[in-house]
ZAMARGU-4260 file (C-alpha; in steps of 0.2 Angstrom, whole numbers, plus 5000, padded with zeros to 4 digits):
<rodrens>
0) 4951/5092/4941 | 4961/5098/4926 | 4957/5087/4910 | 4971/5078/4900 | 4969/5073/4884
5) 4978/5060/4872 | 4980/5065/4851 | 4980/5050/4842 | 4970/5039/4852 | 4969/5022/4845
10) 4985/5015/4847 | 4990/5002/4861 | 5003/5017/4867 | 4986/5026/4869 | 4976/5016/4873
15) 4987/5010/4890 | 4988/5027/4894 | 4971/5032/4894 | 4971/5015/4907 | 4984/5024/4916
20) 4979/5040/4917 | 4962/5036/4923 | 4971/5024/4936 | 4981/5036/4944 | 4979/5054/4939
25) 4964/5061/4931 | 4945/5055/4928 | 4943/5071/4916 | 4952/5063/4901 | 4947/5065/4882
30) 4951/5054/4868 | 4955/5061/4853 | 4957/5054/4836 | 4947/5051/4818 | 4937/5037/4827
35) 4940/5037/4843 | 4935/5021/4856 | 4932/5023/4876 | 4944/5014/4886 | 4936/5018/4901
40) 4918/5022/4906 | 4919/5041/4909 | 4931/5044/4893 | 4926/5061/4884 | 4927/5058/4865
45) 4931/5070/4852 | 4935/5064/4834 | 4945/5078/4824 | 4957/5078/4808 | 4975/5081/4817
50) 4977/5086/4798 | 4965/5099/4800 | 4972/5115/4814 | 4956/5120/4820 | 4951/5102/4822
55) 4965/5099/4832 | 4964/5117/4842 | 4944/5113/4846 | 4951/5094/4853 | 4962/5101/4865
60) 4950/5115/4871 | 4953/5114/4892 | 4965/5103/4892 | 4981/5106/4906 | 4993/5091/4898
65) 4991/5086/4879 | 4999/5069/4877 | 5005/5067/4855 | 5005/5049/4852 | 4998/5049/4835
70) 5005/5033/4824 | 5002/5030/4804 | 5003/5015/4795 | 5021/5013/4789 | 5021/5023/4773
75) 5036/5033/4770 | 5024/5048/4759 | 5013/5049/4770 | 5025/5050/4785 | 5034/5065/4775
80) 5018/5072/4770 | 5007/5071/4788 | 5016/5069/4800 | 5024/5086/4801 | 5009/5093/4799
85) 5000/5084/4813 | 5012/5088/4825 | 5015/5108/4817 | 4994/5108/4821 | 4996/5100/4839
90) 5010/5112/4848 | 5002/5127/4839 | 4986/5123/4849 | 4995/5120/4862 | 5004/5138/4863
95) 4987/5146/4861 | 4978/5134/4875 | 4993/5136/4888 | 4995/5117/4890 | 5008/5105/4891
100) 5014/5094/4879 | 5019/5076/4882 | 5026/5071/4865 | 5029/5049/4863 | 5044/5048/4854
105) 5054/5033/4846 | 5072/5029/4842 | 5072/5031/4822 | 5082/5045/4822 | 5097/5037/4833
110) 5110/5031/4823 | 5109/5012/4820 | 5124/5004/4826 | 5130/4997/4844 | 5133/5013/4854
115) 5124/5014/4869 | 5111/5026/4868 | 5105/5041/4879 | 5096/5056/4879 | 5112/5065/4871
120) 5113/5054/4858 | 5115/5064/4843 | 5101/5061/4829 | 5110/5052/4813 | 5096/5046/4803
125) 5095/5035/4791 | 5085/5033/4777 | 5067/5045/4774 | 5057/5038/4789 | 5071/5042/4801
130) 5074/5059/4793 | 5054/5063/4798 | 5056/5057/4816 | 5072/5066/4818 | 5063/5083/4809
135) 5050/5079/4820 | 5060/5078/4837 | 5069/5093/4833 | 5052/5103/4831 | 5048/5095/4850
140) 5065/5102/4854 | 5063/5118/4847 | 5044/5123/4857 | 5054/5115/4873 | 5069/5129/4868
145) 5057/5144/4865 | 5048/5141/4882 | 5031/5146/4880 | 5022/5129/4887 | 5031/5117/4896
150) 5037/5103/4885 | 5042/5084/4889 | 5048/5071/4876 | 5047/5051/4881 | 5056/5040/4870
155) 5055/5021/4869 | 5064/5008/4859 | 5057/4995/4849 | 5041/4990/4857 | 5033/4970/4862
160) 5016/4971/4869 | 5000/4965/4871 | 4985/4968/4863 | 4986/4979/4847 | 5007/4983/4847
165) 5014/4983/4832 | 5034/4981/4830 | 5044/4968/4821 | 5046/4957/4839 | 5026/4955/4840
170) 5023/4952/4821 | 5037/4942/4818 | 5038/4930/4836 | 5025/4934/4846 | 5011/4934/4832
175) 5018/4918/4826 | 5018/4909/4844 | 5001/4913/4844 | 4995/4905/4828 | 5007/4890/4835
180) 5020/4893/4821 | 5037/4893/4820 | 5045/4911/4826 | 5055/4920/4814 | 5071/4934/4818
185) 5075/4946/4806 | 5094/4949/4803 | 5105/4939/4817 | 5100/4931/4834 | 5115/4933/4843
190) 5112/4954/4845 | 5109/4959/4861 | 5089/4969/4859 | 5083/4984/4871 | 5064/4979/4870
195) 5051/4990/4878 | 5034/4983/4887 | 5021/4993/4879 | 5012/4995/4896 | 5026/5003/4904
200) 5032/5014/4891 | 5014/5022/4896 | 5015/5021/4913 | 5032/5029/4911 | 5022/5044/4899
205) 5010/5047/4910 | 5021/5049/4926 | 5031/5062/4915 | 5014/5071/4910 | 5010/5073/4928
210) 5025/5076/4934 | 5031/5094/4935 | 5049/5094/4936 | 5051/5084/4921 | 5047/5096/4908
215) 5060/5105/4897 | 5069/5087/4896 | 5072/5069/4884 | 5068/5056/4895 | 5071/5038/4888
220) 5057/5028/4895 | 5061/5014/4907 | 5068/4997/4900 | 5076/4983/4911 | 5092/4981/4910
225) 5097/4962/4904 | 5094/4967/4886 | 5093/4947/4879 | 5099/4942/4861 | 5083/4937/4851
230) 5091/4918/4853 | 5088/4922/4871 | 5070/4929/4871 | 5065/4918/4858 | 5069/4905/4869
235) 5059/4912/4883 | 5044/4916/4872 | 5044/4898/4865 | 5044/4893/4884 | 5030/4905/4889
240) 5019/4897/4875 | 5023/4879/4880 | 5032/4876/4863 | 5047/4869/4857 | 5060/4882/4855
245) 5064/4882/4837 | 5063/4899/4826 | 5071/4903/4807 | 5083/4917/4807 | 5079/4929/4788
250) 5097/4936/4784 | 5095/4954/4778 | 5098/4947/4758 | 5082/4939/4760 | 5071/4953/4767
255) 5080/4966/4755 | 5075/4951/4738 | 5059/4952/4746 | 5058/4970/4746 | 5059/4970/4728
260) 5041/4961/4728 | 5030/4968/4744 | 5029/4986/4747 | 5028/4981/4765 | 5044/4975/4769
265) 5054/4987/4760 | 5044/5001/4770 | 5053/4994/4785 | 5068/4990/4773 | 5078/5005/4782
270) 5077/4999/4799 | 5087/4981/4795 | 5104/4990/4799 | 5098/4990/4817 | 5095/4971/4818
275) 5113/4968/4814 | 5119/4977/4830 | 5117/4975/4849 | 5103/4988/4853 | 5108/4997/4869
280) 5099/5008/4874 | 5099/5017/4892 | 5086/5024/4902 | 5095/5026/4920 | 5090/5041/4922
285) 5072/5038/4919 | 5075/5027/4934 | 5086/5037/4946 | 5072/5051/4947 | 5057/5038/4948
290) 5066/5021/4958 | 5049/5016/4963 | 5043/5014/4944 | 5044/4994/4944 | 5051/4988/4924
295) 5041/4974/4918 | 5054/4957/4917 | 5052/4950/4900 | 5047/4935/4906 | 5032/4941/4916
300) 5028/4952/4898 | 5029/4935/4887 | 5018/4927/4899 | 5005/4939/4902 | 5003/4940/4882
305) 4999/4922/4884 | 4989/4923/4898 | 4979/4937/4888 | 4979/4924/4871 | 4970/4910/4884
310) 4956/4921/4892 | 4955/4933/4877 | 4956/4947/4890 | 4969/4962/4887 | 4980/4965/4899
</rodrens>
């Protein structure tokens, strides 16, 4: 059995497909991060500096599929500063190994306004973070161009989850719901949102890891198709909790005032043009080659993060 190992393992993207991959692919599967966790029993675990190349080039030793899912905390100089580096340190390592690369992409680089986006959307970032992921991308694109090892990117919009996931949805709805608070929407709630369950975006990964035909492609990771309005998912999140549906909509004055105080906010301060506009994106084509991948309803996700929050049980 060929081993398969994930960079940047302590995510909830990683963690979900460690699950994943153990489920339905490979037992010979290494972990590999600063501190790296088991998810499952017969997890291999190697921490390395994914700063550091020869760290990075000893924790993909043997590996067939190298999955890049690497996250860091949402600091713009740091972003500039590591990212890059990281994934410069992952696809030389690659190259000299002879494995694939699975890189876990987002949307920041799309252009944030209400076209609907593909794969051939062009890349229009805005503002310093969007600028990294698109450099980013385009380095993915480049090692796909040259050939060498077969390359696959998976791109997901803005992730709700259970478990660790971290996106504006969780912290500022689903979060809140849990502590039995009021939910809060940033921008507008009458925008139509393209929401991705964290689970599937790594069921979707890891079918694309271990999938031959899919390499030397974008692939936008499967979403379902209804796409609600945060009025609309609010609504069914509230439901799901058994509360009353109520929630306070934060106009983008009032995040950019407090910007001005908490270093927090205006990190994400660049991604509020996106909550102004319907959020469409597309991944038929993610489901015309795989009809049998079943997309999570948002329903069924809302309720089994409540279901997790009862038992205290991750999904």
């Amino acid at each position: 059995m060929e081993m398969q190992t994930i960079l940047g393992a302590n995510g909830q993207i990683a963690t979900e497909l460690a699950r994943e991959l153990r489920r339905n692919y490979t037992s010979d599967l290494r972990l590999v991060s600063r501190h790296p966790h088991k998810v499952n029993e017969t997890d291999v675990l190697a921490s390395a500096d994914l700063l550091d190349a020869q760290q990075t080039a000893a924790g993909i030793k043997g590996s067939s599929v190298v999955y890049f899912t690497a996250g860091l905390p949402p600091d713009t100089e740091l972003w500039e500063t590591k990212f890059p580096v990281m994934l410069k340190n992952a696809l030389d390592a690659c190259r000299v190994e002879g494995a694939k690369f699975a890189y876990f992409d987002n949307t920041y680089m799309y252009p944030q306004d209400d076209r609907l986006q593909t794969e051939a959307t062009p890349f229009a970032p805005l503002g310093r973070k969007g600028t990294v992921r698109s450099m980013m991308a385009s380095m993915v694109l480049d090692e796909m161009a040259r050939g060498e090892i077969p390359v696959v990117i998976g791109r997901a919009p803005e992730f709700y989850g259970p478990g660790k996931t971290q996106s504006f949805t969780n912290a500022l709805i689903i979060e809140k719901l849990k502590k039995g608070r009021k939910p809060l929407v940033p921008v507008r709630d009458d925008k139509r949102r393209t929401l991705i369950w964290t689970p599937d975006a790594s069921r979707a990964l890891a079918v694309l890891g271990n999938t031959p035909d899919t390499f030397g492609q974008t692939w936008h990771l499967p979403c379902c198709d209804d796409r609600p309005t945060y009025k609309e998912f609010v609504a069914m999140a509230c439901e799901s909790f058994d509360q009353k549906v109520s929630y306070t909509v934060i106009s983008k004055w009032v995040l950019d005032l407090s910007g001005i105080f908490s270093k927090q906010v205006r990190e994400i301060g660049e991604l509020l043009p996106r909550y102004g506009q319907d959020n469409l994106f597309d991944s038929a084509k993610f489901k015309r080659r795989f009809p049998e991948f079943e997309v999570t309803s948002y329903r069924k996700g809302l309720d089994l993060i409540r279901s997790e929050c009862a038992t205290g049980k991750m999904m």
